[in-house]
Every structure is written in structure tokens, then in C-alpha cells.
VORO-602688 format. One record per residue (C-alpha): z, y, x; residue number from 1. Coordinates in Angstrom, 2 decimals, always signed. Layout:
BEGIN
+---------+---------+---------+-----+
:      c3 :      c2 :      c1 :   n :
+---------+---------+---------+-----+
:       Z :       Y :       X : NUM :
...
+---------+---------+---------+-----+
This chain:
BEGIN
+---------+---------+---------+-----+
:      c3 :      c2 :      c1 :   n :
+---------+---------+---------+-----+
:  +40.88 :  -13.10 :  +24.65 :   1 :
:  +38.40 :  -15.72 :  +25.85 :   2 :
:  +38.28 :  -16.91 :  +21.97 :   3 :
:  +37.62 :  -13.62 :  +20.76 :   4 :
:  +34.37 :  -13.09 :  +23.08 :   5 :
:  +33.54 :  -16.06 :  +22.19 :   6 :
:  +33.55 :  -15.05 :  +18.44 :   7 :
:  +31.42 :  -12.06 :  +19.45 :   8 :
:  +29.08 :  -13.26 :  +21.67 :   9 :
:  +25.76 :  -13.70 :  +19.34 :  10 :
:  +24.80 :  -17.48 :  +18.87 :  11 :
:  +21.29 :  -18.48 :  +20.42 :  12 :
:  +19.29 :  -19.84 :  +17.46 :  13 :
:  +20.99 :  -17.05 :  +15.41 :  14 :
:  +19.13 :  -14.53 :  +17.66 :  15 :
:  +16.32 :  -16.57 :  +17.38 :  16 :
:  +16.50 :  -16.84 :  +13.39 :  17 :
:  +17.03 :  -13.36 :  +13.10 :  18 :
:  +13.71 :  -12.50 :  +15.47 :  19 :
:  +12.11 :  -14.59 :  +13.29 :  20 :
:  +13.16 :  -12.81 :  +10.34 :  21 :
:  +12.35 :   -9.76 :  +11.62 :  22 :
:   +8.54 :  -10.70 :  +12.73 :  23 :
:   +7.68 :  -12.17 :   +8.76 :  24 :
:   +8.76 :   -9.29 :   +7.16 :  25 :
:   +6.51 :   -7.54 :   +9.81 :  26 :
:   +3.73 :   -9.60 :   +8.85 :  27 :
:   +1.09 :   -7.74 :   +6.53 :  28 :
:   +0.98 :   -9.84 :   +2.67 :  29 :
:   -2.54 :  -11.89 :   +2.30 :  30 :
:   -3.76 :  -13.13 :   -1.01 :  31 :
:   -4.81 :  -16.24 :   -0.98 :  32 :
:   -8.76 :  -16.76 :   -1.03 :  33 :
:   -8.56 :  -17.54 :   -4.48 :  34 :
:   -6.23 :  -14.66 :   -5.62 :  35 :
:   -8.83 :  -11.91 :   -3.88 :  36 :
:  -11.46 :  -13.78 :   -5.03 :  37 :
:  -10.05 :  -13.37 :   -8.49 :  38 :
:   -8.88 :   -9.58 :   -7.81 :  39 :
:  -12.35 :   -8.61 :   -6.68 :  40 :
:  -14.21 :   -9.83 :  -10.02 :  41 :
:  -11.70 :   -8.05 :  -12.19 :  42 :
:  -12.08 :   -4.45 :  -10.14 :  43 :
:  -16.05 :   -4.76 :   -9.95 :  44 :
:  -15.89 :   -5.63 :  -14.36 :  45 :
:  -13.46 :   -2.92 :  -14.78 :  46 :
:  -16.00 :   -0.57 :  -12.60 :  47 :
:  -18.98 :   -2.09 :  -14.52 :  48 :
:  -17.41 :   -1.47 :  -17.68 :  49 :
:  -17.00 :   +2.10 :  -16.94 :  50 :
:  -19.93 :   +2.78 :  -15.88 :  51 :
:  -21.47 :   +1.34 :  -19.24 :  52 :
:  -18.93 :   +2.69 :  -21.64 :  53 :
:  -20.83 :   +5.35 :  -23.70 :  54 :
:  -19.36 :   +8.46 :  -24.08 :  55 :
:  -15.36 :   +8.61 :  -25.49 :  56 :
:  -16.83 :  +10.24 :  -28.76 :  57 :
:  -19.82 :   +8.20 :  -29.93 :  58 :
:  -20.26 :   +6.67 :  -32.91 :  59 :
:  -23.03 :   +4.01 :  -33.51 :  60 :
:  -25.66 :   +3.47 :  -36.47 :  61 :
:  -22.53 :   +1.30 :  -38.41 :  62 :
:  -19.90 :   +4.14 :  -38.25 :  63 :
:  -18.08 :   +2.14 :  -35.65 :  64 :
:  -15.86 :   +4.42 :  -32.61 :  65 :
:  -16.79 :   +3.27 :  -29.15 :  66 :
:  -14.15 :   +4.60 :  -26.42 :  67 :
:  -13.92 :   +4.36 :  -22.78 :  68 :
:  -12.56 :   +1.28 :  -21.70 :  69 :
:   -8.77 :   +0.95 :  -21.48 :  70 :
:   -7.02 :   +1.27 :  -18.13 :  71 :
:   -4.01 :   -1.24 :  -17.44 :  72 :
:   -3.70 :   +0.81 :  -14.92 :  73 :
:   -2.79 :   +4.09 :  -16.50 :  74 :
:   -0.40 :   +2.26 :  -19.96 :  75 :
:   -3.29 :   +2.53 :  -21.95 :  76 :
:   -3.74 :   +0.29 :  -25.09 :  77 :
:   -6.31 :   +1.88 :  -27.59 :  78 :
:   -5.16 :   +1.45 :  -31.49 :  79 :
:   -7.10 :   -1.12 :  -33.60 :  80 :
:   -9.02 :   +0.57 :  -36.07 :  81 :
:   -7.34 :   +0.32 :  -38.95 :  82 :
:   -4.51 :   +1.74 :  -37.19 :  83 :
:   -6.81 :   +4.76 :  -36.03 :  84 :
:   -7.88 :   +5.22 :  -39.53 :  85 :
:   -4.38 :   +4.94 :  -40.81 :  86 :
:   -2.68 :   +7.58 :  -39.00 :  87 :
:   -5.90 :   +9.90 :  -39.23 :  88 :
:   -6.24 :  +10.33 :  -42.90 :  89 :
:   -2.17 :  +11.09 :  -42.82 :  90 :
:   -2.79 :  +13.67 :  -40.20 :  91 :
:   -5.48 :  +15.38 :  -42.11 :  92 :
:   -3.58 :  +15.04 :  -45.51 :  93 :
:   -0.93 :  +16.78 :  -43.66 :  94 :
:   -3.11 :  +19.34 :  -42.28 :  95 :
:   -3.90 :  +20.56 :  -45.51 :  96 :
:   -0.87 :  +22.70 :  -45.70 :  97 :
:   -1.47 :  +24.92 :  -42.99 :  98 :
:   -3.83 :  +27.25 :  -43.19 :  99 :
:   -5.99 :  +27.34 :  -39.72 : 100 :
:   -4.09 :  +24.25 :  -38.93 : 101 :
:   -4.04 :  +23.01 :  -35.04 : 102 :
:   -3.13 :  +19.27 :  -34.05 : 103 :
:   -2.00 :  +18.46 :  -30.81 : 104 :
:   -2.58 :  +14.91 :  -29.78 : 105 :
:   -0.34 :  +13.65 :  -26.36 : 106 :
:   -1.95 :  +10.75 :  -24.85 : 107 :
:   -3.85 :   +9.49 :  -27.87 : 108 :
:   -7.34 :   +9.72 :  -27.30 : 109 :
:   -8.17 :   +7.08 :  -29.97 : 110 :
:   -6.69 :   +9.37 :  -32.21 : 111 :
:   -8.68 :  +12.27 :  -31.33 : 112 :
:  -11.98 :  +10.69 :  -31.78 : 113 :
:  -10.55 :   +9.05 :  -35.31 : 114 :
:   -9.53 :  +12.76 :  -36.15 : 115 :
:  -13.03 :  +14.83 :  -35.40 : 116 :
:  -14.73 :  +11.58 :  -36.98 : 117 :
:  -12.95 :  +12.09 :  -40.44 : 118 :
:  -12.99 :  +15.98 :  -39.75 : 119 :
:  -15.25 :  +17.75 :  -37.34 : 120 :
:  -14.13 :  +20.77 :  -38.19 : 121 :
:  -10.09 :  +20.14 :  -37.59 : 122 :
:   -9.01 :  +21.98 :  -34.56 : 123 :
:   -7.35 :  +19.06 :  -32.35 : 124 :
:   -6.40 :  +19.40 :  -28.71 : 125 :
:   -6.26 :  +16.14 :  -26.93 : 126 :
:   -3.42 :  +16.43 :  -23.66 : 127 :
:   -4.37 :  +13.18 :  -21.94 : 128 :
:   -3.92 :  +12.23 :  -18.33 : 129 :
:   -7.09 :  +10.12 :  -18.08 : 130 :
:   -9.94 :  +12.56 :  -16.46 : 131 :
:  -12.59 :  +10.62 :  -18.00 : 132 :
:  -11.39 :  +12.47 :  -21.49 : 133 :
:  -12.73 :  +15.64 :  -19.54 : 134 :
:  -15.97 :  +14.89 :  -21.42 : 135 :
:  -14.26 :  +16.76 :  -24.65 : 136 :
:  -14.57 :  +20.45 :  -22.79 : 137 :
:  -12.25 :  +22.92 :  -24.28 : 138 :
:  -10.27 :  +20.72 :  -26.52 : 139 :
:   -9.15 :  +18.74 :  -23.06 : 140 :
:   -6.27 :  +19.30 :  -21.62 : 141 :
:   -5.02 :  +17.56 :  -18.51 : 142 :
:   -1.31 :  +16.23 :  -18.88 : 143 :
:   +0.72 :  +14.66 :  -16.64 : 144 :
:   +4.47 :  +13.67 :  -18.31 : 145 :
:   +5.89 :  +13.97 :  -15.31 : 146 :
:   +5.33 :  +18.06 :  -15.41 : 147 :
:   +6.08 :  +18.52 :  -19.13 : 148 :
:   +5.65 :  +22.38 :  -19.31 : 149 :
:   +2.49 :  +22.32 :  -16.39 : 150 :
:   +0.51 :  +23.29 :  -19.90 : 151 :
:   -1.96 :  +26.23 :  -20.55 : 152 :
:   +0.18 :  +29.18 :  -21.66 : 153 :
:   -2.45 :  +29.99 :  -24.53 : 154 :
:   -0.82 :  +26.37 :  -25.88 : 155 :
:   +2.53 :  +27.28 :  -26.21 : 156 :
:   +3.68 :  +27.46 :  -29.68 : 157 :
:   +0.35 :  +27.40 :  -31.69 : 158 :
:   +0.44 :  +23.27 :  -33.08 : 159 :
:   +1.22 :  +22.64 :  -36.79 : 160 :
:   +1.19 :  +19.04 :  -36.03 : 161 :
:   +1.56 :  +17.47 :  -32.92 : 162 :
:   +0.87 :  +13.50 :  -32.74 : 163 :
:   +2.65 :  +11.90 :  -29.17 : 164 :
:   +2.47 :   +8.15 :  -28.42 : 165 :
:   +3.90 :   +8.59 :  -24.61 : 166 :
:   +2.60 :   +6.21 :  -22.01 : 167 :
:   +5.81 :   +4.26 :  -21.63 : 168 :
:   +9.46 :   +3.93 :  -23.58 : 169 :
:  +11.47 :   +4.87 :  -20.96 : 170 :
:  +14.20 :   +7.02 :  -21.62 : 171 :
:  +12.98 :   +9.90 :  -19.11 : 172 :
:   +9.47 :   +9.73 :  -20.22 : 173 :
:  +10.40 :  +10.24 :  -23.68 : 174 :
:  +12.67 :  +12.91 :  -22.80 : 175 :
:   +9.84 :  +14.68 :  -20.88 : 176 :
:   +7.48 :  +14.19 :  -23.76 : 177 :
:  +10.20 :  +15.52 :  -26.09 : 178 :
:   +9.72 :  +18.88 :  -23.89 : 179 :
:   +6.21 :  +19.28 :  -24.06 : 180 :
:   +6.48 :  +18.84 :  -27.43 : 181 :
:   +8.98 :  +21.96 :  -27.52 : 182 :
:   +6.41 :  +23.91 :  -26.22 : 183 :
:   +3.53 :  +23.37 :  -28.10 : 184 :
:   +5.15 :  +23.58 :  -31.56 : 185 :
:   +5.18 :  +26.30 :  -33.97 : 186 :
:   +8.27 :  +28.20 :  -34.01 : 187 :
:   +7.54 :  +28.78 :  -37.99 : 188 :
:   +6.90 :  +25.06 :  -39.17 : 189 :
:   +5.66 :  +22.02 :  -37.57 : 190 :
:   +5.35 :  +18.49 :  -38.02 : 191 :
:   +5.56 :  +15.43 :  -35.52 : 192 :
:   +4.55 :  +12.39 :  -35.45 : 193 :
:   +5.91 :  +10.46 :  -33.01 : 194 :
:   +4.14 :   +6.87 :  -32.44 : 195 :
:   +5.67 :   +4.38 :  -30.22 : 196 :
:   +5.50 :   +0.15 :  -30.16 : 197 :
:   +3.05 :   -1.65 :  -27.56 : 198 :
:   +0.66 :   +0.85 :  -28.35 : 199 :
:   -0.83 :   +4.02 :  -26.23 : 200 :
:   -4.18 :   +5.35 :  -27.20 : 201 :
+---------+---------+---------+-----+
């Protein structure tokens, strides 16, 4: 019996390792001088660099796209320009055989701007997460992936061709992209692109 309480009775120092234990993981994380020092230079160029970025749809004297400035923060990688170009003329090749034809591009803004470059008068509905896009008015649509069908009903079921390069390859954000792309294409004929890699933009 004795040998038993002594088996249960707690050991000192493993109280005392324990308590110890307990008050680290209590203890707030610091960054090392350095490591903040670093942190705060990257937010306040990231801010400046917003602040500065002309608007998502300008082009300049040489015929060259400027766009916001990617966000890390929100998966996005913009496509190189040859890329953009690329996948634009095949888009508006493929728009030629619908008549009124209506692209739907999920979270590729670099496409959109490629798209009204080459064609400003192809109707093209950019469904992008990124506020700053808000700048395009009526052909802006705020999408989040993780509320697939949370979509204007005046959307459902009117795209010909519907572009999606969703933010991230995992298996339940492509599923959830799958279903907004369900509800935005035509029930007659439609065409998808879907573009996926290292890329988002």
C-alpha cells in the first residue's frame, strides 16, 4: 500500500517542471528586434505600394498592363504577360461563337484587364475576392470560395465561358469553385477553362 502512494504521490521537480511548462506556453511570442524590424519595412512597402499602384485597368503610353500589387496575403500571383496574352486571345477566339457572348472570370483579375485590353467591348464579369477590384463597377463581383453560390441571382446561368484559376489546390476549394461554376454556366452550351499551377491572377 505504502508503495503504491508512493507511486502516486507527484514528484517535486516534476511539479515544478510542469509549472514551468505551463507559465512558457503562457508567455506571449516576441520577435526578435531584428525580425520586427524586418516585418515592419515589408508592411509599410506593401502599404506604399498600394497606395502608388495606379488603377487595376491602366495601360501606359507603351501598351504595357499595370495592376494592383499582388497580395501574399490573399494567394495572389498575377500571370506574366505573355501568359495574360496567351489565354486572352483563346478566350476571345472562343467567344466568337456565341452570339452576345458573356465571360466569367473567378479570381483572375489579370485576365480581366488582358480581356477588355484586346476587347473593350467583350462582356466579362470579374468574381474576385480582393475589394480593391471594386474599381471595375458593375462588372465586379465580390466572391468569397468559401460561399460558392453567395452570387447575384441575375448571374446564374448567363456565362458562355467561364475562366477559374482558384486561389489554392486544395481539394475543397476546388470543389467549391467547381459549384460556382455550376451556377454561372449556361444550361445550353458553355465552355471552361480551368487554370491551375503556381499561378492566381
Amino acid at each position: 500500500m505504502e508503495r503504491e502512494a508512493e507511486l502516486r504521490k507527484p514528484n517535486d521537480n516534476d511539479v515544478s517542471t510542469q509549472r514551468d511548462k505551463d507559465v512558457e506556453d503562457d508567455d506571449p511570442l516576441v520577435l526578435s528586434s531584428q525580425a520586427l524590424a524586418a516585418l515592419q519595412e515589408f508592411l509599410a512597402d506593401q502599404n506604399k505600394t498600394v497606395a502608388s499602384t495606379p488603377p487595376p485597368s491602366t495601360v501606359d503610353g507603351e501598351d504595357k498592363v499595370e495592376l494592383v500589387t499582388e497580395d501574399w496575403r490573399l494567394s495572389q500571383f498575377w500571370y506574366e504577360p505573355e501568359t495574360a496574352e496567351t489565354v486572352a486571345e483563346e478566350v476571345v477566339t472562343l467567344s466568337s461563337r456565341f452570339s452576345g457572348c458573356r465571360v466569367a472570370c473567378i479570381a483572375c483579375p489579370t485576365l480581366y484587364v488582358y480581356l477588355k485590353k484586346k476587347d473593350p467591348s467583350l462582356q466579362v464579369q470579374l468574381l474576385e475576392y480582393d475589394m480593391r477590384f471594386e474599381r471595375y463597377g458593375s462588372e465586379f463581383t465580390f466572391y468569397d470560395y468559401n460561399e460558392p453560390e453567395e452570387l447575384p441571382l441575375q448571374l446564374k446561368h448567363c456565362f458562355h465561358i467561364i475562366v477559374a484559376d482558384p486561389p489554392y489546390l486544395s481539394r475543397e476549394c476546388l470543389e467549391r469553385v467547381t459549384q460556382t461554376i455550376s451556377f454561372l454556366a449556361s444550361p445550353v452550351e458553355s465552355l471552361l477553362l480551368l487554370l491551375t499551377e503556381r499561378s492566381s491572377g
